[in-house]
PDB file as gemmi writes it, atoms N, CA and C in Angstrom:
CRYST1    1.000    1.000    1.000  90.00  90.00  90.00 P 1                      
ATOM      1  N   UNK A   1     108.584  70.986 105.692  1.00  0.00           N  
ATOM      2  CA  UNK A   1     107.549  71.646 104.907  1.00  0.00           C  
ATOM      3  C   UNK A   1     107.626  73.151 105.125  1.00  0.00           C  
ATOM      4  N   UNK A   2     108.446  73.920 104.551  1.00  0.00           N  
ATOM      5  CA  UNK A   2     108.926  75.443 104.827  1.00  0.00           C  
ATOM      6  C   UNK A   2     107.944  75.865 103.686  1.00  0.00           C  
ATOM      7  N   UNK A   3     106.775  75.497 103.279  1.00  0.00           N  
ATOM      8  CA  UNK A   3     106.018  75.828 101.950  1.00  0.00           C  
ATOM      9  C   UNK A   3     105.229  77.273 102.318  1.00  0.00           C  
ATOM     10  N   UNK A   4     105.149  77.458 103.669  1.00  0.00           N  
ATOM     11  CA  UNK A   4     104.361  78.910 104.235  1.00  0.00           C  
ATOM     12  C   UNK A   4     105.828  80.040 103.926  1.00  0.00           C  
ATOM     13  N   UNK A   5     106.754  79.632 104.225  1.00  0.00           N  
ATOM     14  CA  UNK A   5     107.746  80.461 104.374  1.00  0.00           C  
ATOM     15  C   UNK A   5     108.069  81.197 102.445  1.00  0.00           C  
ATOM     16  N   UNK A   6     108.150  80.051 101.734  1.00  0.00           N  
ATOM     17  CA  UNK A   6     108.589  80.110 100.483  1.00  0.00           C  
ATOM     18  C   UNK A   6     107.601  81.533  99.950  1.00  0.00           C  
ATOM     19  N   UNK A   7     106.317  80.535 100.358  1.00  0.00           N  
ATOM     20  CA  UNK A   7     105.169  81.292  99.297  1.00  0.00           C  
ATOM     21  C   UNK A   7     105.053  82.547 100.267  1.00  0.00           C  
ATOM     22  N   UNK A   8     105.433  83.183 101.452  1.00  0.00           N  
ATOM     23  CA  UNK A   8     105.035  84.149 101.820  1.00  0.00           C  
ATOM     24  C   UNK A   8     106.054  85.170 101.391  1.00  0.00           C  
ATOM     25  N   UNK A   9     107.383  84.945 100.906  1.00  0.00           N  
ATOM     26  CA  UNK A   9     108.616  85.538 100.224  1.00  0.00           C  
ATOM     27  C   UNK A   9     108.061  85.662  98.808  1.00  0.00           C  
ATOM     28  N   UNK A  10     107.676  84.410  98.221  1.00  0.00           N  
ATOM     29  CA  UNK A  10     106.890  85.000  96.894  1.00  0.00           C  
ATOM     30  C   UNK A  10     106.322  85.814  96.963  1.00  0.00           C  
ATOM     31  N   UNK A  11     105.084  85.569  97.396  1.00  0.00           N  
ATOM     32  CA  UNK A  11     104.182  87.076  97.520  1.00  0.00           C  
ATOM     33  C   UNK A  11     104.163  88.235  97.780  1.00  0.00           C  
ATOM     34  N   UNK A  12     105.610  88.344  98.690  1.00  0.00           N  
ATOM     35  CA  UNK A  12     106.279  90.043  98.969  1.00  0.00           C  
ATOM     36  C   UNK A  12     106.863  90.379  97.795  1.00  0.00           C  
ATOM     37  N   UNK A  13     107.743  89.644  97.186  1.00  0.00           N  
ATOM     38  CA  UNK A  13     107.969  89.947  95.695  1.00  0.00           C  
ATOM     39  C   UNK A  13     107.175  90.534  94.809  1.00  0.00           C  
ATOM     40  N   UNK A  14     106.076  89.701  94.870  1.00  0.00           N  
ATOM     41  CA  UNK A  14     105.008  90.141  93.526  1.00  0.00           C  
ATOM     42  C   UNK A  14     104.939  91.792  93.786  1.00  0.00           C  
ATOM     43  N   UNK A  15     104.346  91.554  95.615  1.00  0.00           N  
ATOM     44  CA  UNK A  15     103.678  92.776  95.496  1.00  0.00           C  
ATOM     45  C   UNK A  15     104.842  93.690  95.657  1.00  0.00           C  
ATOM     46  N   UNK A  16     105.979  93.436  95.678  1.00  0.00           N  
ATOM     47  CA  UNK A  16     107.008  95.016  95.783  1.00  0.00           C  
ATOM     48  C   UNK A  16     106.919  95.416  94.391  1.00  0.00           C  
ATOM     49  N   UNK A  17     107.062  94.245  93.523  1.00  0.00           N  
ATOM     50  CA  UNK A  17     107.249  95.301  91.668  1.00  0.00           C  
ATOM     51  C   UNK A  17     106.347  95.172  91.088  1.00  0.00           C  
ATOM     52  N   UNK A  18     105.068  95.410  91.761  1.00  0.00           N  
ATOM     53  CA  UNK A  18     103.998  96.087  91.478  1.00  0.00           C  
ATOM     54  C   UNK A  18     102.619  95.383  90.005  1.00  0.00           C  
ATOM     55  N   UNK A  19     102.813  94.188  91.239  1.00  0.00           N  
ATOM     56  CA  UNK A  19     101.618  93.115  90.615  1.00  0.00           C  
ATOM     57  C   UNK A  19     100.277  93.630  90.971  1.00  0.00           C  
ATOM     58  N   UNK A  20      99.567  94.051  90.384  1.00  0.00           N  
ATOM     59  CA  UNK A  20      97.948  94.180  91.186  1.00  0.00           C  
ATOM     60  C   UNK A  20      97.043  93.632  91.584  1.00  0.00           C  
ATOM     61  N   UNK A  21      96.661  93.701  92.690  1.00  0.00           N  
ATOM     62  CA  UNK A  21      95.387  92.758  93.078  1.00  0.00           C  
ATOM     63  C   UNK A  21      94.593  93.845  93.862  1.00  0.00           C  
ATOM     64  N   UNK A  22      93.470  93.249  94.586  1.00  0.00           N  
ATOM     65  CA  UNK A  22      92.757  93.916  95.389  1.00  0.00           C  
ATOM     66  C   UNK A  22      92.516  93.634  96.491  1.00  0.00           C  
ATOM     67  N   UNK A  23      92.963  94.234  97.597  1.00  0.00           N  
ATOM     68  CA  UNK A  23      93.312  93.677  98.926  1.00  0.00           C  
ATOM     69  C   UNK A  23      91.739  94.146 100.041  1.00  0.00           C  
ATOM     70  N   UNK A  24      90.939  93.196 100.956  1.00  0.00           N  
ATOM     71  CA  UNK A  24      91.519  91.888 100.952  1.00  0.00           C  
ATOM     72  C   UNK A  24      91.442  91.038  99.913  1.00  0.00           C  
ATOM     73  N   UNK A  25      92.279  89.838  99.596  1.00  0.00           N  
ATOM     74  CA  UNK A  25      92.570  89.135  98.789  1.00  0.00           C  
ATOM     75  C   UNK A  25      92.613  86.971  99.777  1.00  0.00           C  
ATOM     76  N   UNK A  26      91.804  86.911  99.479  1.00  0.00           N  
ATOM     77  CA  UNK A  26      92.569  85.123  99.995  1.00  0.00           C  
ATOM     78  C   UNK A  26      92.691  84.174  99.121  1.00  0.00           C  
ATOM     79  N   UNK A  27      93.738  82.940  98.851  1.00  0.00           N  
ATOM     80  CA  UNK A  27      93.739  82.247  98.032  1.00  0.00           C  
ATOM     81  C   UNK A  27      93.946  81.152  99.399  1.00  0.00           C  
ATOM     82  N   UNK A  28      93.328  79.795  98.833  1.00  0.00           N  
ATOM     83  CA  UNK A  28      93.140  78.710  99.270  1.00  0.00           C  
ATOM     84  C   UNK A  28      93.102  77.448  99.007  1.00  0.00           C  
ATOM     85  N   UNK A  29      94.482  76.633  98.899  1.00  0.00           N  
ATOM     86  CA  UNK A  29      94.905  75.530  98.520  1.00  0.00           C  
ATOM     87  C   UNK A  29      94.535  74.510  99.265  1.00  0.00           C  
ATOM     88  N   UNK A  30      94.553  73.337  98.625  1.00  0.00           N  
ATOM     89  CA  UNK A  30      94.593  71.705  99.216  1.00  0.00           C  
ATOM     90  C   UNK A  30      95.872  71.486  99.124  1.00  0.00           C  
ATOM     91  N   UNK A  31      96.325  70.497  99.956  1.00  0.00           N  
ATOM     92  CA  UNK A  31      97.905  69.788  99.658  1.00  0.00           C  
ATOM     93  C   UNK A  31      97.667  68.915  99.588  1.00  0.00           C  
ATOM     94  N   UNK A  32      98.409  68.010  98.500  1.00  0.00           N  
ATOM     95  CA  UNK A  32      97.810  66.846  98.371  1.00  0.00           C  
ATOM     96  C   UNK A  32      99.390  66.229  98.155  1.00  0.00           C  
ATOM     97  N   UNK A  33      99.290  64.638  98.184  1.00  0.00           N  
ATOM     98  CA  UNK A  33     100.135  63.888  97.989  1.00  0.00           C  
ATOM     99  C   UNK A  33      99.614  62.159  97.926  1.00  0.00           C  
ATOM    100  N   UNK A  34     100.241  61.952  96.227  1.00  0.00           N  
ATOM    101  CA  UNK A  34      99.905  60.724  95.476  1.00  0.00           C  
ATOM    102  C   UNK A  34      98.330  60.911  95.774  1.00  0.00           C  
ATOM    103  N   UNK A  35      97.375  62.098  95.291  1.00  0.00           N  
ATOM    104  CA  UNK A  35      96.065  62.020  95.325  1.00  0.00           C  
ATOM    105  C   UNK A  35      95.144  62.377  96.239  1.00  0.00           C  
ATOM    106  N   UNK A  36      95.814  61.986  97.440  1.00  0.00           N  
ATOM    107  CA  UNK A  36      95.203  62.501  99.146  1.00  0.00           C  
ATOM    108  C   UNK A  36      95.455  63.452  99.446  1.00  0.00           C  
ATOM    109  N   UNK A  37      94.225  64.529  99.419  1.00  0.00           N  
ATOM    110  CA  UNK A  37      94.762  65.701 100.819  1.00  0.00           C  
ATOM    111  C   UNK A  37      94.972  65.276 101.649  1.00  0.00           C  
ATOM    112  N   UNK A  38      96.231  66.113 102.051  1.00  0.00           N  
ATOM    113  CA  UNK A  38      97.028  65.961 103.392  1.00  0.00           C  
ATOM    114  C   UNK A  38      96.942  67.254 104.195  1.00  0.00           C  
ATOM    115  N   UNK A  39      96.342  68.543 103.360  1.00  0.00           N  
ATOM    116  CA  UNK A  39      96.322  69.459 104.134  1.00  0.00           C  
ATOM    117  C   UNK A  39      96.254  70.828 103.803  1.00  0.00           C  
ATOM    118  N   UNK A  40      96.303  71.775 104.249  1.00  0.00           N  
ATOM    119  CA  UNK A  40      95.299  73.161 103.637  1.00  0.00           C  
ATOM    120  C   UNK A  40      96.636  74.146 103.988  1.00  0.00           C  
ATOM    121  N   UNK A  41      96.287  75.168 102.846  1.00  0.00           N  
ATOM    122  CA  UNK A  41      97.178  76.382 102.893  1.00  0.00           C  
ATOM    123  C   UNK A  41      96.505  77.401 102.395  1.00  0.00           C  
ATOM    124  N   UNK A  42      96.278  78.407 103.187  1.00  0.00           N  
ATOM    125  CA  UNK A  42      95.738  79.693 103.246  1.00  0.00           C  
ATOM    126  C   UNK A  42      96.633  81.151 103.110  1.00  0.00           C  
ATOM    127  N   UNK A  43      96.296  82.018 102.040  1.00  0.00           N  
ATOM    128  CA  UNK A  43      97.361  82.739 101.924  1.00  0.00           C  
ATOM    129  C   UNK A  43      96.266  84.114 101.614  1.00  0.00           C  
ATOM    130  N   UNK A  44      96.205  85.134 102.963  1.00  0.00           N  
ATOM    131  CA  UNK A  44      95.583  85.889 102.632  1.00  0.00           C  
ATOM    132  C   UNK A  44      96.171  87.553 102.793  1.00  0.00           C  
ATOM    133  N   UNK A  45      95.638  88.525 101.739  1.00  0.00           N  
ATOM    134  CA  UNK A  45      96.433  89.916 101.845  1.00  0.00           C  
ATOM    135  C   UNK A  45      94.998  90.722 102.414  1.00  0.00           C  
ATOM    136  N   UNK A  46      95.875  91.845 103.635  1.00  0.00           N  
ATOM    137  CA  UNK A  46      94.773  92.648 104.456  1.00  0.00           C  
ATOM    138  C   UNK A  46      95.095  93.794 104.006  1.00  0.00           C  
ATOM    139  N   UNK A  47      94.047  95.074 103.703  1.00  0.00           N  
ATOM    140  CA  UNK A  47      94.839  96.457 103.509  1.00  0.00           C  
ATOM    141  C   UNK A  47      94.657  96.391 105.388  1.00  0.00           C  
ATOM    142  N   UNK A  48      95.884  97.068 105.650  1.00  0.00           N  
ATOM    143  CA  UNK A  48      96.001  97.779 107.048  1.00  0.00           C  
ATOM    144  C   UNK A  48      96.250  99.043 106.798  1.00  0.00           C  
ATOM    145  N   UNK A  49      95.693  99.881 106.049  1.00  0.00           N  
ATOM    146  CA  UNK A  49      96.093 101.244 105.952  1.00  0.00           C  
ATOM    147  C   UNK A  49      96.933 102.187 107.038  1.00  0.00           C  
ATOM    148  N   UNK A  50      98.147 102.136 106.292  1.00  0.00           N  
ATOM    149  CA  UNK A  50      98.698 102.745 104.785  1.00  0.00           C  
ATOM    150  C   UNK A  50      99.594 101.408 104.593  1.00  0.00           C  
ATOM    151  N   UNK A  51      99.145 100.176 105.911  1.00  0.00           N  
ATOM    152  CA  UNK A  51     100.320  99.251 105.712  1.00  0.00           C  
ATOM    153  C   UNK A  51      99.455  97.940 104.667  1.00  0.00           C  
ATOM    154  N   UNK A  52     100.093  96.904 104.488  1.00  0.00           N  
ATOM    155  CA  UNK A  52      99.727  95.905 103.821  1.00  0.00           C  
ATOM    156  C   UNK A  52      99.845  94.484 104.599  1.00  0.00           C  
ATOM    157  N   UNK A  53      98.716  93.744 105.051  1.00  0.00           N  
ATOM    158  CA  UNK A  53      99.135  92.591 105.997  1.00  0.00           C  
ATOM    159  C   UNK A  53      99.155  90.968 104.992  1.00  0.00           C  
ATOM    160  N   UNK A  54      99.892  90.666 105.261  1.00  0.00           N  
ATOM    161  CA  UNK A  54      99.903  89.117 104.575  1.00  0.00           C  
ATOM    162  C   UNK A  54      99.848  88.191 105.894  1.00  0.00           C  
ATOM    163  N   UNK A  55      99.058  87.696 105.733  1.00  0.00           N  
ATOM    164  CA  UNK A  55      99.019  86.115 106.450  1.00  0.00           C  
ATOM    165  C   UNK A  55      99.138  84.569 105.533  1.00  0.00           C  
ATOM    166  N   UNK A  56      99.780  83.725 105.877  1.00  0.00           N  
ATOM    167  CA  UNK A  56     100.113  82.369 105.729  1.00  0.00           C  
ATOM    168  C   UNK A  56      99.373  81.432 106.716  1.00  0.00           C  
ATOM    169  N   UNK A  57      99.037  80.139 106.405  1.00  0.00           N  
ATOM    170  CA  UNK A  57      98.451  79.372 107.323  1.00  0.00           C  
ATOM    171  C   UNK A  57      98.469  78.213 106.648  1.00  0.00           C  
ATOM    172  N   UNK A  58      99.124  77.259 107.285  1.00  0.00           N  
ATOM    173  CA  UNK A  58      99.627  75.864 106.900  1.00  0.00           C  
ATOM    174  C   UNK A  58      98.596  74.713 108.031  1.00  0.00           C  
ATOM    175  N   UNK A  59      98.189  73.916 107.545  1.00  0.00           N  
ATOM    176  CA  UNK A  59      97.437  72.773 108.282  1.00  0.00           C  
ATOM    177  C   UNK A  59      97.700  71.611 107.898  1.00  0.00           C  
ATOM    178  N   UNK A  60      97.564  70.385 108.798  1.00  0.00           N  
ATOM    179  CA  UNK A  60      97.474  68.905 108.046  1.00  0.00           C  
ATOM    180  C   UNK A  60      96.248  68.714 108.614  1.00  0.00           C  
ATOM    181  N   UNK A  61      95.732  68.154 107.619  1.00  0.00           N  
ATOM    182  CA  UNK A  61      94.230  67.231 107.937  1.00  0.00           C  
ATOM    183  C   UNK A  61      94.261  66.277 108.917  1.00  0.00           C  
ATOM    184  N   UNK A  62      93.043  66.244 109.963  1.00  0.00           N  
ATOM    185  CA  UNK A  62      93.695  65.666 111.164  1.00  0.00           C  
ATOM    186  C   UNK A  62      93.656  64.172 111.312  1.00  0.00           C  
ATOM    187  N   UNK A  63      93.501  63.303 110.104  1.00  0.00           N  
ATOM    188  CA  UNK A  63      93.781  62.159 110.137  1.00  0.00           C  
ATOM    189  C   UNK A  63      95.088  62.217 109.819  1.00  0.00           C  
ATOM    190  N   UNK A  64      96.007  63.103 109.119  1.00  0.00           N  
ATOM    191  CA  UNK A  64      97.276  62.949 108.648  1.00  0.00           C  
ATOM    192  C   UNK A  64      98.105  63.592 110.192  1.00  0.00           C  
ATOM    193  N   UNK A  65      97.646  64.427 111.350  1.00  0.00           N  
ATOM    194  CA  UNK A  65      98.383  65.034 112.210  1.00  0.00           C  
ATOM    195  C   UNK A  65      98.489  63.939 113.157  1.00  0.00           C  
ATOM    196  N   UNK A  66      97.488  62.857 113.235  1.00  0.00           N  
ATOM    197  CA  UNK A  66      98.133  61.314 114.420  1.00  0.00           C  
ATOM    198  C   UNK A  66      98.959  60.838 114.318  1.00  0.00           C  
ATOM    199  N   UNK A  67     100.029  60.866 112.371  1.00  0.00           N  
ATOM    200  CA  UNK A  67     101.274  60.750 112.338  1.00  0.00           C  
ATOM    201  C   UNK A  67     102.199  62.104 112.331  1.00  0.00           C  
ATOM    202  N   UNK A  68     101.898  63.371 111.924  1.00  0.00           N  
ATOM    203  CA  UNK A  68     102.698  64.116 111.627  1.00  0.00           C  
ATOM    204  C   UNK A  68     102.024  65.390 111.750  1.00  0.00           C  
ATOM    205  N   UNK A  69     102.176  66.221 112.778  1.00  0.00           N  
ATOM    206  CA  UNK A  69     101.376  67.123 112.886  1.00  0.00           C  
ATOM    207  C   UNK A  69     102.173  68.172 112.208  1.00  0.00           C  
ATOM    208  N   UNK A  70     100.996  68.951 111.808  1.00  0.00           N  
ATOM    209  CA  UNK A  70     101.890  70.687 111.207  1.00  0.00           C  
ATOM    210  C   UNK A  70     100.631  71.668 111.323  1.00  0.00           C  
ATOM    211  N   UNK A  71     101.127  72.634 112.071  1.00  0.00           N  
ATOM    212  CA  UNK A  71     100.537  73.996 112.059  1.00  0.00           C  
ATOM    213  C   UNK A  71     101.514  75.192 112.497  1.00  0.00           C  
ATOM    214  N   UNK A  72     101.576  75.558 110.779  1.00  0.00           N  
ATOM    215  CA  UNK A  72     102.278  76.690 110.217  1.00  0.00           C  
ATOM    216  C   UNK A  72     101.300  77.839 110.314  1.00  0.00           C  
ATOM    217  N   UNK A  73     102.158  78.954 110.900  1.00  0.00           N  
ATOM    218  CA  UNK A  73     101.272  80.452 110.566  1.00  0.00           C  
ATOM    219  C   UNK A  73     102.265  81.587 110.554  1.00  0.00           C  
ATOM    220  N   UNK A  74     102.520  82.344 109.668  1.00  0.00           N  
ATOM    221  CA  UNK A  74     103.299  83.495 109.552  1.00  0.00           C  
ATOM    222  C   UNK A  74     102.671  84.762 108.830  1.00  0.00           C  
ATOM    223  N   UNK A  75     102.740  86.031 109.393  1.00  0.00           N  
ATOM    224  CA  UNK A  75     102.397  87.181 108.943  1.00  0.00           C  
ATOM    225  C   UNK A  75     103.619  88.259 108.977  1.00  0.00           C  
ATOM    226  N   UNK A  76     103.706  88.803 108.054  1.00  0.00           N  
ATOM    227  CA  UNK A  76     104.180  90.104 106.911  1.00  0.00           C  
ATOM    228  C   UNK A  76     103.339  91.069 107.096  1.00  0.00           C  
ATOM    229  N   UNK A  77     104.114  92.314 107.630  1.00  0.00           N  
ATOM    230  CA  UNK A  77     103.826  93.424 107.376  1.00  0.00           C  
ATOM    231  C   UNK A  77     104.433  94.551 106.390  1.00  0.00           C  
ATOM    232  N   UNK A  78     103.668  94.772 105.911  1.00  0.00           N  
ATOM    233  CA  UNK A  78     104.564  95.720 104.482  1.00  0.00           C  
ATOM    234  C   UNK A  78     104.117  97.485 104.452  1.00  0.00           C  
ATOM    235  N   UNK A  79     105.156  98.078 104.649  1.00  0.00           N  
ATOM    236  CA  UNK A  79     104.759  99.497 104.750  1.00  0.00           C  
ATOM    237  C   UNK A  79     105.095 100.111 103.507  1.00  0.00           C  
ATOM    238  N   UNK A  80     103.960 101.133 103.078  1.00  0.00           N  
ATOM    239  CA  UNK A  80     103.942 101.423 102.196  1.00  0.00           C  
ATOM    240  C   UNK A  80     105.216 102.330 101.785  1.00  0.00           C  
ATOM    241  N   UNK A  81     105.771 102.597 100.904  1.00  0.00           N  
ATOM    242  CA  UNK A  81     106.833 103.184 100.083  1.00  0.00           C  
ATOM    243  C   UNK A  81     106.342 104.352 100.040  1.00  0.00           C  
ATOM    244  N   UNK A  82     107.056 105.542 100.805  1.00  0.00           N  
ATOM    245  CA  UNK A  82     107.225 106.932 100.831  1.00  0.00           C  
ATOM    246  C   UNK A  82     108.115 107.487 100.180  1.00  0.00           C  
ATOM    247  N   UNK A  83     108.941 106.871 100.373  1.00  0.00           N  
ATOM    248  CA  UNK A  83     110.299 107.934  99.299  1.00  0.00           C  
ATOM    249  C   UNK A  83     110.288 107.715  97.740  1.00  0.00           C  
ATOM    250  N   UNK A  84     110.436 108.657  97.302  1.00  0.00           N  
ATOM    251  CA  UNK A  84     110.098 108.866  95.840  1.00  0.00           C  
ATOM    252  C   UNK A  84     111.855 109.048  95.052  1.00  0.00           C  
ATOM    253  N   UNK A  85     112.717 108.015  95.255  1.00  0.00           N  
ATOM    254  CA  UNK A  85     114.190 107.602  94.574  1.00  0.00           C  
ATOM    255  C   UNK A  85     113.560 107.484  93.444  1.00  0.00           C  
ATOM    256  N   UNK A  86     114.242 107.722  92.261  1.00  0.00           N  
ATOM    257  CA  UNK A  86     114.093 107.434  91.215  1.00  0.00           C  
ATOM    258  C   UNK A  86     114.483 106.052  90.667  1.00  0.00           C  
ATOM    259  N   UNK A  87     115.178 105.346  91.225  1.00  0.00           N  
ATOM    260  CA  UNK A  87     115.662 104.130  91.213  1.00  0.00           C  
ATOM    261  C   UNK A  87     115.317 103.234  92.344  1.00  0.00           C  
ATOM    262  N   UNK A  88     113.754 103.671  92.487  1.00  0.00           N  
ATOM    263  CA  UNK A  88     112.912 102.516  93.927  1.00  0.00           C  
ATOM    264  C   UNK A  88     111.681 102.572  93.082  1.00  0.00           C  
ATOM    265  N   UNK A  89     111.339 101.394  92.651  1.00  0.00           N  
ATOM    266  CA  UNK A  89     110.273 100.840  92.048  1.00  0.00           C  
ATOM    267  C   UNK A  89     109.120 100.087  92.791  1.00  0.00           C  
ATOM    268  N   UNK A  90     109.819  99.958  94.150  1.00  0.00           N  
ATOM    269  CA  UNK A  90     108.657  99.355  95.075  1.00  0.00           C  
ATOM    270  C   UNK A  90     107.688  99.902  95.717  1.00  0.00           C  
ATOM    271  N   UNK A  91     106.615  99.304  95.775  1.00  0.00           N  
ATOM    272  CA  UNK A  91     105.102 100.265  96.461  1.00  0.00           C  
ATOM    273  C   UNK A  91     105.561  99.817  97.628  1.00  0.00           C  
ATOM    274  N   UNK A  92     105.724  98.697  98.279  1.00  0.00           N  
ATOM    275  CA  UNK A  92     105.982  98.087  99.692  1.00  0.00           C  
ATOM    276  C   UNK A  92     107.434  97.791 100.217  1.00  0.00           C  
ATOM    277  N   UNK A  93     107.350  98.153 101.348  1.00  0.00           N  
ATOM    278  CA  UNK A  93     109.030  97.931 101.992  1.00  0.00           C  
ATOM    279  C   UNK A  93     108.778  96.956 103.217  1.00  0.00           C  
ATOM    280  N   UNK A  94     109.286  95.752 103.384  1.00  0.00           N  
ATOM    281  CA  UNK A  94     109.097  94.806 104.510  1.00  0.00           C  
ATOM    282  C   UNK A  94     109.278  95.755 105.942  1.00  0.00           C  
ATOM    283  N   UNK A  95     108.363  95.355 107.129  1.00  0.00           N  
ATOM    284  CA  UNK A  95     108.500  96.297 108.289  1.00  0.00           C  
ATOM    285  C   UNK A  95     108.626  95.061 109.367  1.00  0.00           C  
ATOM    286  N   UNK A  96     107.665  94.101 108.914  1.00  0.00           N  
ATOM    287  CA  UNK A  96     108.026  93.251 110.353  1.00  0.00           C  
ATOM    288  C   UNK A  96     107.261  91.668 109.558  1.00  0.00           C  
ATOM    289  N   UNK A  97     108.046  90.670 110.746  1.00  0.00           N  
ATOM    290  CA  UNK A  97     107.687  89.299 110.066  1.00  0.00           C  
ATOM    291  C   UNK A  97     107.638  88.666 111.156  1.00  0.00           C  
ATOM    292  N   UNK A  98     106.728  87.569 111.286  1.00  0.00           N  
ATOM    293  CA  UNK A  98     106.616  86.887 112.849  1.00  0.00           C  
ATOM    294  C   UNK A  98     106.160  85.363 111.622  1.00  0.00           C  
ATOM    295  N   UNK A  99     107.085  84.591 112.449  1.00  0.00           N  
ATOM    296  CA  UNK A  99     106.341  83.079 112.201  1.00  0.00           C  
ATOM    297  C   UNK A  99     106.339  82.455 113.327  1.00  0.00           C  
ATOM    298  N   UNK A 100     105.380  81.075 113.713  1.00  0.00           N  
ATOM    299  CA  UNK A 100     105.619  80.156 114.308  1.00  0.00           C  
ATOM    300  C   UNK A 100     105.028  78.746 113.871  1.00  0.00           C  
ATOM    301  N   UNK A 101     106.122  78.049 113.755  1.00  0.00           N  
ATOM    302  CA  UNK A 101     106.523  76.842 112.949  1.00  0.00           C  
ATOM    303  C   UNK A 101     106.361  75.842 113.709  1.00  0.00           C  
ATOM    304  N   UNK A 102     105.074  74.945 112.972  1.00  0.00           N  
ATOM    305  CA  UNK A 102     105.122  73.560 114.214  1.00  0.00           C  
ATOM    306  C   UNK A 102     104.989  72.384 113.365  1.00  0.00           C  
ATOM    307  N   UNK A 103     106.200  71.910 112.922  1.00  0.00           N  
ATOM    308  CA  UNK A 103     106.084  70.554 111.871  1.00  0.00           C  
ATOM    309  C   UNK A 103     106.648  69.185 112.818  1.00  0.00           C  
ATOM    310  N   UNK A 104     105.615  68.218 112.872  1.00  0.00           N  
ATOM    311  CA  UNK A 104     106.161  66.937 113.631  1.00  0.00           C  
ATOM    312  C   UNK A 104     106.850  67.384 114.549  1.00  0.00           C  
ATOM    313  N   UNK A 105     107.712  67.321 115.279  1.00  0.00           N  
ATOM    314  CA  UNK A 105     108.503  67.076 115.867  1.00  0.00           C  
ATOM    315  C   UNK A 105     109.508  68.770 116.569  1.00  0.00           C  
ATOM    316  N   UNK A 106     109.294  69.555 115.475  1.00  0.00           N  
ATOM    317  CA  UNK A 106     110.048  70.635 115.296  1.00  0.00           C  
ATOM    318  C   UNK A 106     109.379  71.715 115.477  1.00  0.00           C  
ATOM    319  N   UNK A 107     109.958  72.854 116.178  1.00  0.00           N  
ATOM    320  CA  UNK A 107     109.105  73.670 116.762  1.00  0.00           C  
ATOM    321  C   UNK A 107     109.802  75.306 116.153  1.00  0.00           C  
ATOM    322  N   UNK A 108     109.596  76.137 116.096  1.00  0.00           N  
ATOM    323  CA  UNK A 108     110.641  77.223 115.600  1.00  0.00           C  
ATOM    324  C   UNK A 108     109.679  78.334 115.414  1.00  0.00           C  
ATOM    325  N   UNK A 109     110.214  79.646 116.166  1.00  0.00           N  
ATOM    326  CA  UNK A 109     109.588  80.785 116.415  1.00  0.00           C  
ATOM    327  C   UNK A 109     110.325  81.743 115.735  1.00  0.00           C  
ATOM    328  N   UNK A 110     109.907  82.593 114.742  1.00  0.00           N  
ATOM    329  CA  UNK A 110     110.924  83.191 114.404  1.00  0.00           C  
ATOM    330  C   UNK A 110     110.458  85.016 113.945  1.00  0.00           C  
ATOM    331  N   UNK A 111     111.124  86.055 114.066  1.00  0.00           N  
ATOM    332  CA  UNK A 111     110.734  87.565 114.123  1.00  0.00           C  
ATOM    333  C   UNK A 111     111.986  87.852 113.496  1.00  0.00           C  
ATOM    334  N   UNK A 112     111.270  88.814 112.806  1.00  0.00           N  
ATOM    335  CA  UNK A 112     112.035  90.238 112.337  1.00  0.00           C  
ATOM    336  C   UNK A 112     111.242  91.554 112.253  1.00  0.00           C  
ATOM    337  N   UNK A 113     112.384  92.482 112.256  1.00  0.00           N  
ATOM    338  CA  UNK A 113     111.748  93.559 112.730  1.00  0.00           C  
ATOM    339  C   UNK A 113     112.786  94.751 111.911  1.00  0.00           C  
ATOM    340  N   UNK A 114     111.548  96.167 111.459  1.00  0.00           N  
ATOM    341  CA  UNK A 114     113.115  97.082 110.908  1.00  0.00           C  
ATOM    342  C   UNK A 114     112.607  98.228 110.850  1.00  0.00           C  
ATOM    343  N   UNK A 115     112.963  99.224 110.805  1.00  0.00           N  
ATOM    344  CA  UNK A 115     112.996 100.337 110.760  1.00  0.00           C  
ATOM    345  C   UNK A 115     112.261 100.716 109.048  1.00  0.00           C  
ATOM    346  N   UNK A 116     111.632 101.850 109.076  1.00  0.00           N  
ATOM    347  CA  UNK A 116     111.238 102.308 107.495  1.00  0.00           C  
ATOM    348  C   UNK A 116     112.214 102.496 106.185  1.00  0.00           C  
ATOM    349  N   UNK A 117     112.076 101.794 105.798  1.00  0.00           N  
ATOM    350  CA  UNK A 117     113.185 101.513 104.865  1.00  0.00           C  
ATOM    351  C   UNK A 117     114.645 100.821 104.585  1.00  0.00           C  
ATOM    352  N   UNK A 118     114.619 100.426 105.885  1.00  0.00           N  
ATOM    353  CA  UNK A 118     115.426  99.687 106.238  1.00  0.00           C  
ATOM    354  C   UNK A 118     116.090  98.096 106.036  1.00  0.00           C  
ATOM    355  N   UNK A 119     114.831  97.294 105.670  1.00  0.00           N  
ATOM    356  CA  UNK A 119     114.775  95.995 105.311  1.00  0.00           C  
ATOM    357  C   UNK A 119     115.051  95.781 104.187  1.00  0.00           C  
TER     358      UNK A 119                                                      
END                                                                             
């Protein structure tokens, strides 16, 4: 279930070519399967002035975690776009990414990190 990972790459997208919203921002899903929630996904944007914070948050409902536990959480940091290229259309430049991944069985910690403009 990499569904925190996907949608948190979506959402850096939107916001690099310059989708608008108004930050903070949270959206808040059910997961469901054949009808049953199985479990919650939280996807919220922070202004961190001058930076931009995204958080992800993956859950299973805890009758579904006695077979299969999952608690997903990953945050995006996005620094705002200083250089004025004529051929850079992005407001946000990725600065740093931290997940930690806990599906059934599988465990996975994962960082990145970069310099301004760099990513």
């Amino acid at each position: 279930m990499k569904i925190s990972s996907f949608l948190t790459c979506f959402t850096i997208v939107l916001l690099s070519v310059g989708f608008g919203f108004a930050a903070p921002e949270t959206l808040k899903y059910d997961l469901s399967l054949s009808g049953f929630t199985i479990g919650h996904l939280t996807l919220e944007a922070k202004d961190d002035d001058p930076n931009l914070r995204l958080e992800t948050t993956m859950s299973a409902r805890s009758w579904v975690s006695l077979f299969y536990k999952v608690d997903d959480h990953a945050v995006s940091v996005l620094q705002r776009n200083s250089q004025k290229n004529p051929g850079q259309n992005f407001i946000y430049l990725p600065w740093t990414y931290q997940a930690r991944f806990s599906e059934g069985p599988r465990k996975a910690d994962k960082e990145a990190t970069g310099t301004s403009g760099s990513i």
